[in-house]
N, C-alpha and C positions, 0 to 999 in steps of 0.2 A: 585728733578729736578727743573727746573728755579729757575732760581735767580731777588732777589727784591735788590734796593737800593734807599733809600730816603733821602731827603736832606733838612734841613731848618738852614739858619744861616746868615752870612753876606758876605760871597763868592759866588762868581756866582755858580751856580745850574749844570749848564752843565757839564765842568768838574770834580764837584767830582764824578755825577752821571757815566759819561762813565768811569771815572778813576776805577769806583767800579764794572763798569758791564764786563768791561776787566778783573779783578779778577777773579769776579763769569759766563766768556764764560764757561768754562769746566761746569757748570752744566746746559746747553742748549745752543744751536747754532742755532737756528731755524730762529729767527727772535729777533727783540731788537727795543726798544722803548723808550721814556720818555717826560715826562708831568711838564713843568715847569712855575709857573705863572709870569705871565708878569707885576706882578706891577697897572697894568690899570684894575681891576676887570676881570681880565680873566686867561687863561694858552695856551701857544702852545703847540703843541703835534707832537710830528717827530716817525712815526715810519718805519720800513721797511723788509723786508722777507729777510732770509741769515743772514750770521754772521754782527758782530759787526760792519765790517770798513764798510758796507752800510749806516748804520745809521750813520756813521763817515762822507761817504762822502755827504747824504743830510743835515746835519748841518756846512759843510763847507760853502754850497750855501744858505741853509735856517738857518741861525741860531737864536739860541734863548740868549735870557735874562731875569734875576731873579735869585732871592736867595733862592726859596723852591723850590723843585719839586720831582718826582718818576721815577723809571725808571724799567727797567725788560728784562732780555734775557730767551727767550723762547725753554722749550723742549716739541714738540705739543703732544695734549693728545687729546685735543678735536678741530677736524677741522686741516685743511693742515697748511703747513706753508709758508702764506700768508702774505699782507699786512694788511688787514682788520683783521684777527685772531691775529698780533700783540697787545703787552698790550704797553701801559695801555689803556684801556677801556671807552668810557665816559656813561653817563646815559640820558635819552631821551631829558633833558634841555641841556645839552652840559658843563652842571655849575659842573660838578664834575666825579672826574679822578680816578679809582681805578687799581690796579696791583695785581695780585693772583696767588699763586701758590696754588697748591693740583686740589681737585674734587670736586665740586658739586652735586653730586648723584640728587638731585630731580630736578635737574635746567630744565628740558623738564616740570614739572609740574606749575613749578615757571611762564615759559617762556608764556605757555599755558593763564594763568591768566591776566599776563602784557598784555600781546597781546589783549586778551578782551575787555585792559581796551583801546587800542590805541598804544602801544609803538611798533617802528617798530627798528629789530634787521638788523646791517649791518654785523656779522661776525655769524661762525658758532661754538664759543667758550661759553662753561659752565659761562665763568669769566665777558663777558656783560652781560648775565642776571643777575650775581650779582650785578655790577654794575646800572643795570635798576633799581633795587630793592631798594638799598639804597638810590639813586637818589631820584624815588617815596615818599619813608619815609621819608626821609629828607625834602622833600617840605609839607609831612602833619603831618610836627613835631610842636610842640607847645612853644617850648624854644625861647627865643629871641635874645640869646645869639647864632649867627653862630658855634663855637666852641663845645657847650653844646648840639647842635642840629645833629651837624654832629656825633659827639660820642654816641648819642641815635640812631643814624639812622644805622650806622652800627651795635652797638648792638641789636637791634630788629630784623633786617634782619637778622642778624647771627641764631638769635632765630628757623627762618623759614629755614632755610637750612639743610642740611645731605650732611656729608662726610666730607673734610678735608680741610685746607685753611691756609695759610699763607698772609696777603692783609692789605694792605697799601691803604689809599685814602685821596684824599682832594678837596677842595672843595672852587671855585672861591668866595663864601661869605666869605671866612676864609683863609682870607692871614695869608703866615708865619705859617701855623700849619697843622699837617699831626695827624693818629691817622690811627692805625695798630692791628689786633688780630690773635691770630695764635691758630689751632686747628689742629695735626697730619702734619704739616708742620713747618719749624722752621724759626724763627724771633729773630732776636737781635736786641736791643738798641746799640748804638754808642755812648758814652758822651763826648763831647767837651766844650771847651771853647767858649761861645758863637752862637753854632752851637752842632747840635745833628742829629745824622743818623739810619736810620733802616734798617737793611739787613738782608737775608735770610744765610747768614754767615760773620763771623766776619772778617774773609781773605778781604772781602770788603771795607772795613774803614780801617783796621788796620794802616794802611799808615797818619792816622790823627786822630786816639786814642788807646789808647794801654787800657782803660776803657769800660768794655760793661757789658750788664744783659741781662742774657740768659731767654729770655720770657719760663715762662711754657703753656702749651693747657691751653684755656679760659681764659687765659691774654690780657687785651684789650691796648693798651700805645697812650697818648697822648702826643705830642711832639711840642715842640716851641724850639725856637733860648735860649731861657733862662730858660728851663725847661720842666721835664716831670711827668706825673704822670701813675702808674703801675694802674689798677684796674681787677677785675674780671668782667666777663662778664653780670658774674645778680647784677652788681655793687659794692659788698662787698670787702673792701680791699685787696689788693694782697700784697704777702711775695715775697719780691727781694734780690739778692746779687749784686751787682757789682764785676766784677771779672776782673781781671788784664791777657791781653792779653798773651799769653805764647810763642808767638814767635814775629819776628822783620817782616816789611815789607821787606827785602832783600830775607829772608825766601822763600815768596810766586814768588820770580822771577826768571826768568831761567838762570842768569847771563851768562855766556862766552859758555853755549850748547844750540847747535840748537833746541833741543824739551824740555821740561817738562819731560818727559818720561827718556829719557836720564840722565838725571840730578839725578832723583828718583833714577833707578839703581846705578849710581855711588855714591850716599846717604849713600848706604848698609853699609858700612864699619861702618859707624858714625851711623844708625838706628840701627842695629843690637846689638854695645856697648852700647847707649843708654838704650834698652829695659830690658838688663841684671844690667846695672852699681846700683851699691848699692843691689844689690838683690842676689849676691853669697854670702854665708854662709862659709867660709873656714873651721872656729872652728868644724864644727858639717856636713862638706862634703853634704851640703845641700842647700835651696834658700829661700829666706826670701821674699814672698808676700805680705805685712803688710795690703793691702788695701783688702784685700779677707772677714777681719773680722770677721773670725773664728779662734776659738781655737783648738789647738793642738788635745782637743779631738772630737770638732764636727770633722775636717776632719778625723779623725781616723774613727769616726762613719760611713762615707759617705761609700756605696757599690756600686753606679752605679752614671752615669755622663750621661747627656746628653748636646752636645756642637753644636750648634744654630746658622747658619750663613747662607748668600746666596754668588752663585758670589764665586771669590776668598775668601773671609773668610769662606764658606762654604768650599773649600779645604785647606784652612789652620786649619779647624777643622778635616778635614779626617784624616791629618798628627798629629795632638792631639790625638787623637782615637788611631792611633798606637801606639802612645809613651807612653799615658797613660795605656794603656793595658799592652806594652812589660815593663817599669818600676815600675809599681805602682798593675798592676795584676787586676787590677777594671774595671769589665765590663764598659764599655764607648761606646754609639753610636752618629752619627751626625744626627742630623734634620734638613732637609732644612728649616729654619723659614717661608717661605711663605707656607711651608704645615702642619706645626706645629698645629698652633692654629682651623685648620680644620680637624685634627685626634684626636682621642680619644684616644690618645695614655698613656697606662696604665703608671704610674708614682707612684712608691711607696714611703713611708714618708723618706727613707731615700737616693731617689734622689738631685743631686744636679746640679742644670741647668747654663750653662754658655752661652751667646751669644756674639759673635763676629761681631764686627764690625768698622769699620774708621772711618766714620764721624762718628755715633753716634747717628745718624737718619734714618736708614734705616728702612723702614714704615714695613715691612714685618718682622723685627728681633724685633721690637718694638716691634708688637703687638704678635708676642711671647712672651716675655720678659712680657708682661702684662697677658697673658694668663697662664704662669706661675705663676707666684704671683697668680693670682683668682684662681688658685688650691691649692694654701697655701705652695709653695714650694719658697726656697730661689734662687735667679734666680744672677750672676754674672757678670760684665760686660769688657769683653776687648775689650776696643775702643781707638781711637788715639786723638779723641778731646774731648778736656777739658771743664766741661759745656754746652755738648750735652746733647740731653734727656735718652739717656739710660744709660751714667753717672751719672745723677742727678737722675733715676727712678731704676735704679740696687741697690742690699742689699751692694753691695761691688765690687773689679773686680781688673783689674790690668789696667793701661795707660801705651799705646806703648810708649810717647815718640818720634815718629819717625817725628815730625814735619810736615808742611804741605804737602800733595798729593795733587797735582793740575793736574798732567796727570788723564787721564779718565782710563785709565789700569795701576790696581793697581798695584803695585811692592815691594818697602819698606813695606808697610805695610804688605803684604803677610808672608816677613820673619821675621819681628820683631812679629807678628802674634802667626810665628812658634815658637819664638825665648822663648815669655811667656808662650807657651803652654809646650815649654820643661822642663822651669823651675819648671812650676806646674807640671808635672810627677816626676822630681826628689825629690820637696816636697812630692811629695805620695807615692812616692817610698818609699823613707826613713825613714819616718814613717812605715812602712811593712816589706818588706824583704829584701830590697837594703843595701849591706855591705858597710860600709864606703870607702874602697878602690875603689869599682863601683862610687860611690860618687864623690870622688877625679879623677878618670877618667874622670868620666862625665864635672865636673865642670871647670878640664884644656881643655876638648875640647871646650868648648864654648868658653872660655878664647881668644882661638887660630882664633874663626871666623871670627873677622876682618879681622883680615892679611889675612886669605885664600880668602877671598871673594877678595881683593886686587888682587889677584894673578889673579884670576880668569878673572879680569875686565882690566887687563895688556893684555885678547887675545881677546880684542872687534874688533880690526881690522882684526885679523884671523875669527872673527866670522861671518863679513861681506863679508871678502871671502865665507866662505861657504853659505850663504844667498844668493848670488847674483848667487853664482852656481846651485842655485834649485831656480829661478825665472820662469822656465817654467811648475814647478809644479801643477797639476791638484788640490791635495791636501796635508793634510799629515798624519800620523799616528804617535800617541805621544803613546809609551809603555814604562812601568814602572810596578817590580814590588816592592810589601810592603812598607815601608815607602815612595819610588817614585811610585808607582800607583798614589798617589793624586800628586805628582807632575806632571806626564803625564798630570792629568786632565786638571793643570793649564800650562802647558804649551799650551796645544793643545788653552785652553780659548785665551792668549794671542795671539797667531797665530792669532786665529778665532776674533778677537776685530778687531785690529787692522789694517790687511793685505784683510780680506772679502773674505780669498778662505777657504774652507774645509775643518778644521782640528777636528781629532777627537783623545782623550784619552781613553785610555786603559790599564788594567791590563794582563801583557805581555803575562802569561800563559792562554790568553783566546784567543789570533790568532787562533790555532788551530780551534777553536770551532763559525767559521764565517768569523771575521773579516779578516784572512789572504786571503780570497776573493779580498778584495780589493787594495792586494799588486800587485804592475806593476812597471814599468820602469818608469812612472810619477808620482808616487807618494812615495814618501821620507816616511822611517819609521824612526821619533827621539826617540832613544834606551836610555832611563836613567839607566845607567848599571854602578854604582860605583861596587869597589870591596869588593862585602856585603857577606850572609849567600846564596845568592841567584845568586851571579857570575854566576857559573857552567851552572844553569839552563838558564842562558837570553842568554848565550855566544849557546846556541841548537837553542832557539830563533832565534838568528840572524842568523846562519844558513839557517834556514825556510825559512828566509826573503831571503836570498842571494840566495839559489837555484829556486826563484822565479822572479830573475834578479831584484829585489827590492833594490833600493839604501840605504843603512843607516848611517844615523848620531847619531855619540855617544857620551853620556856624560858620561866619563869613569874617574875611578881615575889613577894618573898617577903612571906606571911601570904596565900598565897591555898590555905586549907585544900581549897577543891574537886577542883583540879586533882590535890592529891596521895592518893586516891581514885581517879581516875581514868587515869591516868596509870602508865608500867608505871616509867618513871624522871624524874625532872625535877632542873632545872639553873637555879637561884634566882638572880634578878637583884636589885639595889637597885630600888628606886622612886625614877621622876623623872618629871619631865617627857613628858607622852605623846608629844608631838613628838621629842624623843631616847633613845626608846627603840630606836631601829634603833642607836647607838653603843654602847648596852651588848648586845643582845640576838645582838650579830653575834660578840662575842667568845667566849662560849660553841660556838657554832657553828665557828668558827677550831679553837679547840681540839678540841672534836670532829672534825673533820674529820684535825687532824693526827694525834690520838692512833690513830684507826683507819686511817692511811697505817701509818704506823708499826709499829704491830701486826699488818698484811698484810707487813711485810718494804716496802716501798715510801719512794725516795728522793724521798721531802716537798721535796727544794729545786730537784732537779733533775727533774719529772714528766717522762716519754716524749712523745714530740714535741712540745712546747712550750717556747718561749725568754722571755726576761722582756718583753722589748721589741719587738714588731711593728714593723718598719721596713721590713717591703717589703707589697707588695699582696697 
């Protein structure tokens, strides 16, 4: 959550800062700021509460100039979102500027102390008493060298903190130079030609270096217009890659569609190919994961799977759990990773852990991902960016591929999600008991799922009819069962994101048993009802539903005359594969969900207090 962008080179400061912090609005919207020095031993500082064009229109009247400086869009965590609670932050001289993301945990103890000594706090934020703190050290440092002194002074202070940070600072005696450490919050370097940038993601620069190093925790970087140096934080050299960015600046923008969100959905076609391409096996009716980095007989070994995720990855692991269980026959359960590393949850030698995730930083699937490993188990990573930390701290894993996710409600990555989980069950399948011809089924239906998804996204305008026809809805009920139960869950999710009324999922054969309580005339039941093993039974369902005068919309495969009878609207899928029916059945659902944001007046890319990426606790 928030986003950092720093700047030092031979360009004005302001531009590429807001150009970056426009990037990184999706990972907070609160408030946005930045700190750029003026050349004359000083920096100004503009910040303002609300989204980015605020800050946009106080630098139209107040503007600034210079070639270094910091900036930061804020998701609050600690303190409203205010003017004063905007970053960056100065320290009780006013001579130095810092920007953070994460947590502070002892910062009340920290604040206690400073105040003792005299320092008075103008904001209600964790990240000025950091700021207080380095400030302080900095003025009873002994270096003589401004540069040398400022890189001691947040090292020391880092010393004295608990909890997690991503932070960037600088400092009016030390023109032209910034110097940044990150701990449980992510920070990239930028390498330019004369100019060099820090961001709390690379989608920020990319536009002016397609060259970045992905900081590890207790990496401290010090940065000038002509240079940087990596170290660790108790000083001792640090190991770096430079890695060559993976996608283009056009990537991250929403070219000729109204939201992000929109754009992502119609992606599908192109993620979905992606996450498969090179990984179907024809010769041997099976899928080639190469980055998993085990051999034919460790997986043969494996008896139980546990798959790791929050949020939509957490249901795109529900929809693994099924597919690995119905092809591969291996007990498989999901953990929500924020409860993971707080259970004691028994784990035998020949478990094998995967966690799921997009960016690749999610603080809560991490520190699963770590708590694994400290019980000696192999832990796996499916994530979409390249160079995050659970790619670089996982034994192995697969990459979606699916390019950047800039809308706040995940989409693409959900199915390309699903899209590798499936592949992994037909690998474990096939090693078991899966016969070649199931194989060869299997692998022409994935084959086919572009095109269907296509088809699918040919009835976004019919879909917006239906959406605008249940704009009076009080709530809604997403039901689904077996492999669409977890799609229920995430449709109901995107509803509830994005729109801000009531929706709740559900596994279908459980109305009976409560929930059909809350069936009425205003409130819509969405039926995920392709024609599975389980038709028969949903088609009684809906029934329930309808002699209760309950409106329903269905996501049905097409040529099932019943449902349209029964049903007040439905939204017609290709037939496949009963196993990937949660890849088509979820896009309908996506778009519904957008179309009736949309038609409440509602910013589908930016939802009210949620950020793209979970990076603190």
């Amino acid at each position: 959550m928030c986003g950092i962008v720093g700047y030092v080179g031979r360009s004005p400061a302001a531009p590429v800062l807001l150009d970056g912090l426009r990037r990184l609005e999706y990972r907070g919207y609160d408030s946005a700021g930045l700190a750029v020095m003026d050349g004359e031993g000083g920096f100004e500082v503009r910040k303002r509460s609300g989204r980015l064009a605020r800050l946009c229109e106080l630098l139209a009247s107040r503007p600034v100039e210079g070639s270094c400086g910091i900036s930061h869009t804020r998701w609050a965590t600690h303190g409203e979102a205010t003017d004063a609670n905007a970053h960056p932050h100065l320290d009780a001289g006013g001579r130095l500027a810092l920007v953070h993301n994460g947590v502070i945990e002892n910062h009340q103890a920290i604040k206690r102390r400073l105040e003792g000594r005299g320092h008075v706090f103008w904001s209600q934020t964790d990240s000025e008493v950091l700021a207080h703190l380095v400030g302080e050290t900095y003025d009873a440092g002994a270096a003589t060298d401004p540069r040398e002194r400022l890189a001691a002074a947040l090292r020391e202070s880092l010393r004295q903190v608990s909890g997690t940070y991503g932070v960037v600072a600088m400092h009016a005696d030390a023109p032209g130079f910034l110097v940044g450490a990150r701990l449980g919050s992510p920070l990239v370097v930028g390498l330019g030609k004369g100019e060099n940038f820090l961001a709390s993601d690379v989608g920020a620069v990319v536009s002016h270096t397609s060259s970045a190093i992905y900081l590890h925790d207790r990496d401290l970087v010090l940065l000038s217009e002509d240079g940087f140096t990596v170290e660790r934080l108790d000083g001792a050299a640090a190991s770096y890659e430079v890695s060559e960015v993976d996608f283009a600046p056009e990537d991250a923008e929403r070219g000729d569609f109204p939201h992000f969100m929109l754009k992502e959905i119609f992606e599908q076609p192109v993620s979905i190919g992606n996450a498969f391409r090179g990984r179907l096996d024809e010769d041997h009716a099976s899928a080639v994961l190469g980055g998993l980095g085990l051999t034919p007989r460790e997986l043969r070994d494996v008896d139980r799977i546990v798959l790791c995720g929050c949020g939509t990855a957490a249901h795109a692991a529900m929809v693994g759990e099924y597919l690995i269980e119905h092809l591969a026959r291996i007990p498989t359960e999901i953990e929500f990773a924020s409860e993971f590393r707080y259970r004691n949850s028994p784990l035998d030698r020949h478990t094998l852990v995967f966690v799921l995730s997009q960016s690749g930083e999610t603080i809560d699937t991490l520190a699963a991902l770590r708590e694994a490993q400290r019980k000696g188990h192999r832990v796996l990573g499916i994530v979409n960016t390249v160079g995050s930390t659970i790619a670089r701290e996982s034994d192995g894993g697969s990459y979606l591929y699916c390019g950047p996710e800039i809308g706040v409600a995940a989409t693409k990555s959900f199915t390309s999600q699903v899209t590798v989980l499936a592949l992994l069950a037909l690998l474990l399948g096939r090693m078991r008991h899966l016969s070649v011809d199931e194989g060869r089924r299997f692998l022409t239906a994935v084959r086919e799922l572009p095109a269907k998804v296509e088809q699918i996204l040919a009835q976004s305008d019919a879909v917006a009819e239906i959406a605008r026809k249940h704009l009076g809805a009080l709530g809604m009920l997403f039901l689904g069962r077996q492999f669409n139960y977890p799609t229920a869950l995430e449709g109901a999710l995107k509803m509830k994101e994005i729109s801000y009324i009531f929706a709740s999922g559900h596994a279908a054969a459980e109305l009976k048993h409560g929930i059909i309580a809350l069936v009425s005339e205003d409130v819509p039941s969405v039926f995920v009802m392709p024609m599975d093993s389980v038709y028969e039974k949903n088609l009684s369902t809906v029934e329930e539903i309808r002699a209760r005068k309950g409106p329903v919309v269905a996501v049905a495969t097409e040529g099932s005359p019943e449902i349209e009878a029964l049903a007040e609207d439905v939204i017609w899928i290709p037939e496949t594969h009963e196993c990937l029916t949660p890849l088509l059945a979820s896009v309908p659902l996506q778009l519904l969900a957008y179309h009736f944001a949309v038609a409440r007046g509602c910013d589908v890319d930016k939802p009210r207090n949620l950020a793209k990426s979970v990076t603190v606790e």
